[in-house]
BAKOLTI-948978 format. One record per residue: residue in three letters; residue number from 1; x, y, z of N, C-alpha, C in turn. Coordinates in pm, 1 decimal. Layout:
<atoms>
+---------+-----+----------+----------+----------+----------+----------+----------+----------+----------+----------+
| residuo | num |       nx |       ny |       nz |      cax |      cay |      caz |       cx |       cy |       cz |
+---------+-----+----------+----------+----------+----------+----------+----------+----------+----------+----------+
|     ALA | NUM |        X |        Y |        Z |        X |        Y |        Z |        X |        Y |        Z |
...
+---------+-----+----------+----------+----------+----------+----------+----------+----------+----------+----------+
</atoms>
This chain:
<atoms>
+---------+-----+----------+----------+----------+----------+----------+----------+----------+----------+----------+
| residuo | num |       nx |       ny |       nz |      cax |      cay |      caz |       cx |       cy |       cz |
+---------+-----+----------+----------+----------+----------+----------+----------+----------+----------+----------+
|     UNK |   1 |  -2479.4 |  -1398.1 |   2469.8 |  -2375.1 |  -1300.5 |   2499.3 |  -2237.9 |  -1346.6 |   2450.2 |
|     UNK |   2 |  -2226.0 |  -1444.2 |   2413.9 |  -2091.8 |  -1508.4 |   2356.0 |  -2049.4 |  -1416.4 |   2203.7 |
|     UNK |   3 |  -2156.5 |  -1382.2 |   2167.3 |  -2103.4 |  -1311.5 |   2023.9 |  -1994.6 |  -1187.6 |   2034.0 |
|     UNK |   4 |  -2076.7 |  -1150.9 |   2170.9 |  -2022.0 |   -990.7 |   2195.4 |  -1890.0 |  -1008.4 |   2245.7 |
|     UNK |   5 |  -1864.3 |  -1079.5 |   2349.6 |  -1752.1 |  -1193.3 |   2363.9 |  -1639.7 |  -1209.2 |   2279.0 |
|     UNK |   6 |  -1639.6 |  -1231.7 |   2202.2 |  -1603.4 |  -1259.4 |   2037.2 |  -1531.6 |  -1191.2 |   1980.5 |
|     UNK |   7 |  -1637.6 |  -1063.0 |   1936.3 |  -1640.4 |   -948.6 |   1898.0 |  -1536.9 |   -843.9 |   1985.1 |
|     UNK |   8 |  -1563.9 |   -860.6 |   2083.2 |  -1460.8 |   -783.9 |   2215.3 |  -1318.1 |   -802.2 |   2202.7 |
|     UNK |   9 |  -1335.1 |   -959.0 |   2166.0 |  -1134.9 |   -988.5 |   2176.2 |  -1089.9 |   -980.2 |   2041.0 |
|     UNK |  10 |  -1161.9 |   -985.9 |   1937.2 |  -1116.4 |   -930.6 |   1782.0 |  -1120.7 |   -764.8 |   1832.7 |
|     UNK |  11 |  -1157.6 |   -692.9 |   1902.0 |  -1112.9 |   -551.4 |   1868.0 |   -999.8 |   -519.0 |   1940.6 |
|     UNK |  12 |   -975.2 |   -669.0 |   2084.8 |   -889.8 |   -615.9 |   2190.9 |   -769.3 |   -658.3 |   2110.5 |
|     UNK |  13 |   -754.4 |   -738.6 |   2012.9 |   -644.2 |   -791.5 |   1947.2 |   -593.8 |   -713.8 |   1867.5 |
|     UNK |  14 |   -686.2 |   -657.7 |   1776.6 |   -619.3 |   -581.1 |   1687.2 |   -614.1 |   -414.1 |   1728.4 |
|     UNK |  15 |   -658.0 |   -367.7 |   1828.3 |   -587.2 |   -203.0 |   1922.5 |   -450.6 |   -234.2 |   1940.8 |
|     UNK |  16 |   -431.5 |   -394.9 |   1987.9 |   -256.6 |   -410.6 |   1994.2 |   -196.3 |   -431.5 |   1878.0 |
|     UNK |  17 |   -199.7 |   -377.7 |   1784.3 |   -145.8 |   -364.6 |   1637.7 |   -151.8 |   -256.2 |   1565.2 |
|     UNK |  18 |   -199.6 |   -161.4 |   1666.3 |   -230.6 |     -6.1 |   1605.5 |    -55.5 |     10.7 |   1564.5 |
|     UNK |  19 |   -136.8 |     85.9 |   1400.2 |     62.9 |    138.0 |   1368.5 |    128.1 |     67.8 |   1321.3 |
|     UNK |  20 |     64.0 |    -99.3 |   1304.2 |    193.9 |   -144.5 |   1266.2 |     90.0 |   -181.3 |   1127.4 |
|     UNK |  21 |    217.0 |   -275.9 |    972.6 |    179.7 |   -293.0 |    896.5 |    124.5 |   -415.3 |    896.2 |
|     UNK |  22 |     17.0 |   -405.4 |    809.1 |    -65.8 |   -499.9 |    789.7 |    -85.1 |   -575.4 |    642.2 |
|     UNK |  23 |   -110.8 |   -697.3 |    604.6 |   -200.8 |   -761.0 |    495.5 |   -343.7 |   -797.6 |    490.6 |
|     UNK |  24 |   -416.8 |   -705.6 |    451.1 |   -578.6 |   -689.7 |    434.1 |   -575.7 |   -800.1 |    279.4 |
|     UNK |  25 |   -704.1 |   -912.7 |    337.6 |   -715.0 |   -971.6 |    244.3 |   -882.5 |   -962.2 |    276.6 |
|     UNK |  26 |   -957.6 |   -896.8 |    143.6 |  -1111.6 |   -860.8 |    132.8 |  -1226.5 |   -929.2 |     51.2 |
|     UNK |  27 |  -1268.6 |   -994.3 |     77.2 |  -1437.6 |  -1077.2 |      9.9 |  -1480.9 |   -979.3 |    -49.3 |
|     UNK |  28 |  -1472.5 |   -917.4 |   -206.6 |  -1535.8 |   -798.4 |   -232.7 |  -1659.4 |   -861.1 |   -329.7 |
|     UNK |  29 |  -1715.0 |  -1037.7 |   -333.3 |  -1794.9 |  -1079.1 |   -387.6 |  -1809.5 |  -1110.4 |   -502.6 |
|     UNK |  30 |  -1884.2 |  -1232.6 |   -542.7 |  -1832.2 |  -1281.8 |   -690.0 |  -1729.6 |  -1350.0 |   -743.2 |
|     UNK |  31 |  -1634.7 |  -1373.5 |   -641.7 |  -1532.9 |  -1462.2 |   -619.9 |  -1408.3 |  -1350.8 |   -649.1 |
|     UNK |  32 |  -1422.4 |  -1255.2 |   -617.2 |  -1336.7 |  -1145.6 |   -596.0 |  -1249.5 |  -1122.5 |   -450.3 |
|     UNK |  33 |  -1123.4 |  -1141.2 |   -473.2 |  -1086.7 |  -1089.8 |   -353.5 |   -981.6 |   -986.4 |   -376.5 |
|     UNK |  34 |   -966.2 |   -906.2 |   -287.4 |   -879.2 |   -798.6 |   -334.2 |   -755.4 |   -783.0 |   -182.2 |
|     UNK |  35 |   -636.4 |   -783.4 |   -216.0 |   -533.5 |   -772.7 |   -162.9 |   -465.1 |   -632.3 |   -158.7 |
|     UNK |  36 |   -437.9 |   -611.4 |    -25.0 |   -376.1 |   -449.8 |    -24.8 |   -320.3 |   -466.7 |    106.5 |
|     UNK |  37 |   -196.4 |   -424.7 |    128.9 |   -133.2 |   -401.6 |    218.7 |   -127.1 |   -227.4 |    280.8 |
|     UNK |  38 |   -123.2 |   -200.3 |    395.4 |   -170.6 |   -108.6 |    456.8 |    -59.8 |   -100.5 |    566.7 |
|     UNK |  39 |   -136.3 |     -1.5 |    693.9 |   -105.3 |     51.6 |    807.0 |   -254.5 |     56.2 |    915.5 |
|     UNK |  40 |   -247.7 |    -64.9 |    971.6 |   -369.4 |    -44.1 |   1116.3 |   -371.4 |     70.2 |   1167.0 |
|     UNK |  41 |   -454.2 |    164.9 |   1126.1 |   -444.2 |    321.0 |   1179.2 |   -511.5 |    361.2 |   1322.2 |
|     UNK |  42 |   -624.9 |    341.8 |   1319.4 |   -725.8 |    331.1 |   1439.8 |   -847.4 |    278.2 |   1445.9 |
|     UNK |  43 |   -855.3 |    230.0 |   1576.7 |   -980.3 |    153.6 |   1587.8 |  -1083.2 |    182.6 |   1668.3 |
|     UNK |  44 |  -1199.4 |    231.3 |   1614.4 |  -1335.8 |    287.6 |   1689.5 |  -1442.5 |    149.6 |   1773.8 |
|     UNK |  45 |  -1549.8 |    192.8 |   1839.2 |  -1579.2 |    110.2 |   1857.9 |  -1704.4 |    -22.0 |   1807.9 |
|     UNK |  46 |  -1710.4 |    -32.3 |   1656.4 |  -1769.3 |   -126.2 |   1573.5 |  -1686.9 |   -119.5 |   1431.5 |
|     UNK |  47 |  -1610.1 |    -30.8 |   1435.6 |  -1486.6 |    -29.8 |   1268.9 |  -1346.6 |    -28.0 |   1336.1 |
|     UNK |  48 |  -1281.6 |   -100.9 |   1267.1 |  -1109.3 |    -16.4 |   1233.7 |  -1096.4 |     26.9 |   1109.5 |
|     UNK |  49 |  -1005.6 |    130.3 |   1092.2 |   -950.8 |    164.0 |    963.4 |   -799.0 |    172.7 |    930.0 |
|     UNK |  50 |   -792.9 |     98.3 |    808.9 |   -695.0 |    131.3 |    762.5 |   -624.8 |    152.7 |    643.5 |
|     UNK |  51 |   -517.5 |    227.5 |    656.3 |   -458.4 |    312.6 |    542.6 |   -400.1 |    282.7 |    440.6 |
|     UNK |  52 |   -438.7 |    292.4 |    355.2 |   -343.2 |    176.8 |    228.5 |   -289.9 |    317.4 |    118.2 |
|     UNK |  53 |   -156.2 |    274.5 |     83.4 |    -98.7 |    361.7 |    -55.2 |   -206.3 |    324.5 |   -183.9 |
|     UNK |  54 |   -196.6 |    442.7 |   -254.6 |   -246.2 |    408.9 |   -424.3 |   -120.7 |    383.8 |   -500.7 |
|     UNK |  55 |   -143.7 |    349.5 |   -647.8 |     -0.9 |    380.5 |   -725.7 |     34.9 |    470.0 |   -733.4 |
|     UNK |  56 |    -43.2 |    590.1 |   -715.2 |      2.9 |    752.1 |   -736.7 |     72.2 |    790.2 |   -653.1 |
|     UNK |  57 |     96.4 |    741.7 |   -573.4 |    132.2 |    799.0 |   -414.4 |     53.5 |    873.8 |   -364.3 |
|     UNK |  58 |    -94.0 |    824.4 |   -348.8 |   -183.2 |    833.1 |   -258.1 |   -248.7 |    761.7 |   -162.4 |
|     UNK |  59 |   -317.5 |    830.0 |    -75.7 |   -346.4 |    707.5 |     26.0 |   -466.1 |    710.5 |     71.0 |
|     UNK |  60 |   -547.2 |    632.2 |     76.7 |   -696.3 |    652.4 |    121.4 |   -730.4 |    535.9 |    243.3 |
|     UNK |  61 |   -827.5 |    596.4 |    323.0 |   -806.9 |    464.2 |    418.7 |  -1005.0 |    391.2 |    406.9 |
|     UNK |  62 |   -940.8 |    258.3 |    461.9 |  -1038.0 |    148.1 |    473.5 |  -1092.2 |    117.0 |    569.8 |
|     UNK |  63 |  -1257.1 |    112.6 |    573.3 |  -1294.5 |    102.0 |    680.3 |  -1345.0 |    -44.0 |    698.2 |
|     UNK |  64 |  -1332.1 |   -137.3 |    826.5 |  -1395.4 |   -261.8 |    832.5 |  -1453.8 |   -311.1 |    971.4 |
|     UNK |  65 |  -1532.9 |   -358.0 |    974.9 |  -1585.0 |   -412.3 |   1099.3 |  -1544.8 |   -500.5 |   1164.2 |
|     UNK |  66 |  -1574.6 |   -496.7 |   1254.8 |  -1511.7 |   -649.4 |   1357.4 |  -1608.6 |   -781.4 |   1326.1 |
|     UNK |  67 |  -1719.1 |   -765.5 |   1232.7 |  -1774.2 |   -907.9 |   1219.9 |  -1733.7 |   -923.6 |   1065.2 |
|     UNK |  68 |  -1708.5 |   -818.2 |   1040.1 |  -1614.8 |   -864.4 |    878.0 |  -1537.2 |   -994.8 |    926.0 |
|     UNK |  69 |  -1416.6 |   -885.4 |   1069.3 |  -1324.5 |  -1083.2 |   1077.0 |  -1388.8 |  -1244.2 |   1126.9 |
|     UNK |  70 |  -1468.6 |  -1188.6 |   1214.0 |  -1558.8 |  -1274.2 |   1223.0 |  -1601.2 |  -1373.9 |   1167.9 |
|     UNK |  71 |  -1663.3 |  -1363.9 |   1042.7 |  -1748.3 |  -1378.1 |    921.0 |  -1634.1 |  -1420.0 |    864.3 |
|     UNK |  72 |  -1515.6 |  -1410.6 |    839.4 |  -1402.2 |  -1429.4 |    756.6 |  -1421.8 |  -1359.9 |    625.8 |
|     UNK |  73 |  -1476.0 |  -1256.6 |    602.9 |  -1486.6 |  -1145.1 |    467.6 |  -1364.2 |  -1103.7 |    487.9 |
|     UNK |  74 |  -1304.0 |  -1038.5 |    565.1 |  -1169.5 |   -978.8 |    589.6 |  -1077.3 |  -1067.9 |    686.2 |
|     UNK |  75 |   -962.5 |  -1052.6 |    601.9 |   -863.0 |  -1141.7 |    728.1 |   -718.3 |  -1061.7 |    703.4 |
|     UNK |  76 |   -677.7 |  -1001.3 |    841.6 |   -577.1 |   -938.7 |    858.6 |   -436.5 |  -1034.7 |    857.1 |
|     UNK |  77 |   -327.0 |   -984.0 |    806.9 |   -217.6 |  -1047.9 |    854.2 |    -99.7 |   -924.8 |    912.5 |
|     UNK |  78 |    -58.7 |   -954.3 |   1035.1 |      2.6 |   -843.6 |   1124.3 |    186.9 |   -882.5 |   1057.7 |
|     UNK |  79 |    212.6 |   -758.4 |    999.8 |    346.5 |   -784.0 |    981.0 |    431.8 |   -724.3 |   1058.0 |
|     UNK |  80 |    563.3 |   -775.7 |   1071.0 |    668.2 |   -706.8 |   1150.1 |    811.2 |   -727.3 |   1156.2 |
|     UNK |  81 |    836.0 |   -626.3 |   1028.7 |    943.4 |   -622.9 |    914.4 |    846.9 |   -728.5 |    771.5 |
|     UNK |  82 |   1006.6 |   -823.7 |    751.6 |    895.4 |   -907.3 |    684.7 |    856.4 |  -1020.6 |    679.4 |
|     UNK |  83 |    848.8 |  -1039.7 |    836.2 |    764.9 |  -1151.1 |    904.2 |    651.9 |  -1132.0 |    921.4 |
|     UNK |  84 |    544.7 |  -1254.3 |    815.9 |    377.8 |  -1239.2 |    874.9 |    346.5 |  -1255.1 |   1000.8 |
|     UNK |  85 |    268.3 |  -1212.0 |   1117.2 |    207.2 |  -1305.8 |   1206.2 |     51.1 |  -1305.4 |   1201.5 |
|     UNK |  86 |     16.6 |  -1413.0 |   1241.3 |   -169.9 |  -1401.6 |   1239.8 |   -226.4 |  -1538.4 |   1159.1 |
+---------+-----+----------+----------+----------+----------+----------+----------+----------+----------+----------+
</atoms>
């Protein structure tokens, strides 16, 4: 039961960051990582998503799991202004 544990306080952590901006850094494999800065939009209960600009001025949002952070595939950085925290 420790996983779920785990899992519980990575989602309870990041609901307290709804809204604010974020640095999504992503394991997209192959020694690929891809960097995008966003907006923590909302968080369900096995995904959050969030919203990132295109160059066009579009915006599509991202979906990720809570064992993504886990796993360290995804690692958030909580900004506020333009101070990192996390």
């Amino acid at each position: 039961m420790r996983g779920k544990e785990v899992l519980s306080a990575i989602k309870n952590d990041i609901e307290g960051h709804i809204g604010e901006k974020v640095l999504l850094k992503a394991n997209s494999g192959r020694r690929k990582v891809v960097v995008k800065e966003g907006i923590l939009e909302k968080t369900y209960p096995n995904i959050f998503v969030v919203r990132v600009e295109g160059n066009d001025n579009s915006s599509r949002t991202i979906s990720y799991s809570y064992s993504d952070i886990l796993t360290k595939t995804v690692q958030l950085v909580y900004k506020k202004g333009n101070v990192a925290i996390g």
